[in-house]
ZATI-97016 format. One record per residue (C-alpha): x, y, z. Coordinates in steps of 0.5 Angstrom, whole numbers, plus 500, padded with zeros to 3 digits. Last residue first. Example, Ala and Ser with C-alpha at 12.3 -4.5 7.8 and 13.67 -1.06 7.14 Angstrom:
{node {527 498 514}},
{node {525 491 516}},
***
This chain:
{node {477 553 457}},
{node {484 556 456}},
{node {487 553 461}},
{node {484 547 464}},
{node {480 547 471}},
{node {482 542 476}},
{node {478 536 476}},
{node {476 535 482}},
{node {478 533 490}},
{node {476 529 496}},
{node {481 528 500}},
{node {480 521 503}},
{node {480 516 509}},
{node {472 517 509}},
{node {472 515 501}},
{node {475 508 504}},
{node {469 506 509}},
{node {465 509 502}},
{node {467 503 498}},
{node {470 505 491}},
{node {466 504 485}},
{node {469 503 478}},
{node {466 505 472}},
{node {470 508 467}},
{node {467 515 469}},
{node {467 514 477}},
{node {473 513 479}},
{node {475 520 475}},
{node {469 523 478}},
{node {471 521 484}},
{node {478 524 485}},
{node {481 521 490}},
{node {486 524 495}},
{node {491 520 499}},
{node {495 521 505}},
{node {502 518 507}},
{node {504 520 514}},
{node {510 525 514}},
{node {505 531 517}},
{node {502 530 510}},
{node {505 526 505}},
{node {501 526 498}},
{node {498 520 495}},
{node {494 521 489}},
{node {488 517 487}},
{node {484 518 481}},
{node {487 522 475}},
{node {485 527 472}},
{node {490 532 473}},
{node {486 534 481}},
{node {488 527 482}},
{node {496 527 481}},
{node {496 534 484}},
{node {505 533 484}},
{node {506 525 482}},
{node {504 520 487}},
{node {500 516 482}},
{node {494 511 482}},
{node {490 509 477}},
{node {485 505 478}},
{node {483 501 471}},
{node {477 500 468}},
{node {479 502 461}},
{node {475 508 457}},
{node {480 514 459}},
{node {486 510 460}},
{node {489 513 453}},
{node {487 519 455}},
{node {491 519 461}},
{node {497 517 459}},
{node {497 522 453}},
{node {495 527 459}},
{node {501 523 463}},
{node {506 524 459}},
{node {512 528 462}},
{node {509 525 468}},
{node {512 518 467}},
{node {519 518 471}},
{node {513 520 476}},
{node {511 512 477}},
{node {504 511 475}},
{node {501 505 480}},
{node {495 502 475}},
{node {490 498 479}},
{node {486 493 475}},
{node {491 491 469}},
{node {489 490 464}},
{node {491 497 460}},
{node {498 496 462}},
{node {500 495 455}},
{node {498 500 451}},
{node {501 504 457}},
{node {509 502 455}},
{node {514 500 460}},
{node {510 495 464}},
{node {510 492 471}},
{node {506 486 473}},
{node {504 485 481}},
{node {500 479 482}},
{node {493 478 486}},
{node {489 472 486}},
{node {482 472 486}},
{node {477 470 491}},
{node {474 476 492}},
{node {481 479 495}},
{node {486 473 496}},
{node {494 474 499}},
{node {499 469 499}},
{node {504 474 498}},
{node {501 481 497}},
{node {506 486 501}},
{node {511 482 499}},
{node {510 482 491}},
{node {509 490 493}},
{node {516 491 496}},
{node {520 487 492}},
{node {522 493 489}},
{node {518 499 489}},
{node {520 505 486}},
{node {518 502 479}},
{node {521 506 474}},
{node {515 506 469}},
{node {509 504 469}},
{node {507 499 475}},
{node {501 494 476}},
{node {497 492 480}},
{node {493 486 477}},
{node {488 481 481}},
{node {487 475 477}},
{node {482 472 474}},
{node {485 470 467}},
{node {486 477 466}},
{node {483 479 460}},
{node {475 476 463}},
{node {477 480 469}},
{node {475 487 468}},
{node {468 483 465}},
{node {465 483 472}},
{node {465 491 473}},
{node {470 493 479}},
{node {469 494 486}},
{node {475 498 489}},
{node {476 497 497}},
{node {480 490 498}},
{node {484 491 492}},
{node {484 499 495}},
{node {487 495 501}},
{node {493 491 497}},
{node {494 499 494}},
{node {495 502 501}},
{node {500 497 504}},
{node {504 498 498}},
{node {503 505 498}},
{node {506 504 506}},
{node {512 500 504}},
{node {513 505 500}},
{node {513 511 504}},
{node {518 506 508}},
{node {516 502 514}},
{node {518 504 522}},
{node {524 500 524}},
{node {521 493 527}},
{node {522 492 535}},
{node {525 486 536}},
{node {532 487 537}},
{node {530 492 543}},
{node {525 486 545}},
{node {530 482 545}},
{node {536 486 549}},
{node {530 487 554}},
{node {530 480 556}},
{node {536 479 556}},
{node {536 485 562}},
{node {531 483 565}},
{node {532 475 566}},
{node {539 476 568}},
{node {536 481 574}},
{node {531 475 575}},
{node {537 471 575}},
{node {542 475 579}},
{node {535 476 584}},
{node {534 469 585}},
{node {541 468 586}},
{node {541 473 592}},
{node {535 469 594}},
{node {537 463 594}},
{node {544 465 598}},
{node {540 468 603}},
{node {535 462 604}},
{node {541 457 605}},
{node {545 463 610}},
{node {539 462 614}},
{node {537 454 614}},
{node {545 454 616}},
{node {544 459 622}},
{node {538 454 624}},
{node {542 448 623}},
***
């Protein structure tokens, strides 16, 4: 009886550690095929614009036009894709919805709320620019000194993480305020001086 009692506990504890081996290594396989790849630039910038909804206040009558909508809009190429709708699905900042319009012409981005200027689109950019001037829109672009051009966020890549700048100046001149826990992530930057001047 006794050597029966040890052979029964030998062969529980082999299959005790056979299942716990299993368990390890199926296990593991899961949490291999569970880790996420790491997001895209894009899937970043869409991240960002969602959180300058959440970190840009606007005057109340930016939204008369917009049957209370959130808008980020898109000019040009669009880089996106579906991104941007994904990145905001179900999503509320102030108690408005959010939606994604995109636009091939700037007369006809003018009510959106945060502008994303596609670099197919920088050929044009002053005469963008001067048409935007007196609109409550936040422009954001990821074309080359962007901010320092007059525009008002400008993503760039730094140690391949995506950064931004923001011209203040320009944020502030169509009356928009920026909160300052944003600011504290940014680069500052001004206008750069035109020639000629």
């Amino acid at each position: 009886m006794g050597l029966l009692m040890a052979v029964l506990g030998r062969y529980q504890c082999v299959c005790l550690c056979l299942l716990l081996a299993l368990w390890v290594a199926v296990s593991g396989g899961l949490v291999a095929r569970a880790e996420s790849p790491a997001p895209t630039m894009h899937q970043v910038q869409a991240a960002f614009l969602f959180n300058f909804a959440k970190f840009v206040t606007w005057p109340d009558d930016a939204f008369q036009r917009s049957e209370n909508s959130l808008i980020i809009g898109v000019l040009g190429e669009d880089p996106f894709g579906a991104v941007l709708e994904e990145t905001i699905r179900d999503k509320t900042v102030m108690g408005k919805k959010l939606a994604v319009k995109r636009f091939v012409r700037i007369q006809d981005a003018v009510n959106s709320h945060i502008l994303f200027l596609s670099s197919s689109e920088e050929s044009h950019l002053p005469q963008i620019l001067k048409w935007l001037e007196r609109a409550t829109v936040l422009t954001v672009s990821d074309m080359e000194e962007f901010a320092e051009r007059g525009g008002m966020v400008a993503f760039t890549v730094e140690d391949q993480k995506v950064r931004f700048n923001v011209n203040v100046g320009a944020v502030e001149r169509v009356g928009l305020k920026m909160g300052s826990q944003l600011l504290k992530l940014a680069k500052i930057v001004g206008d750069k001086p035109r020639m000629g001047n």
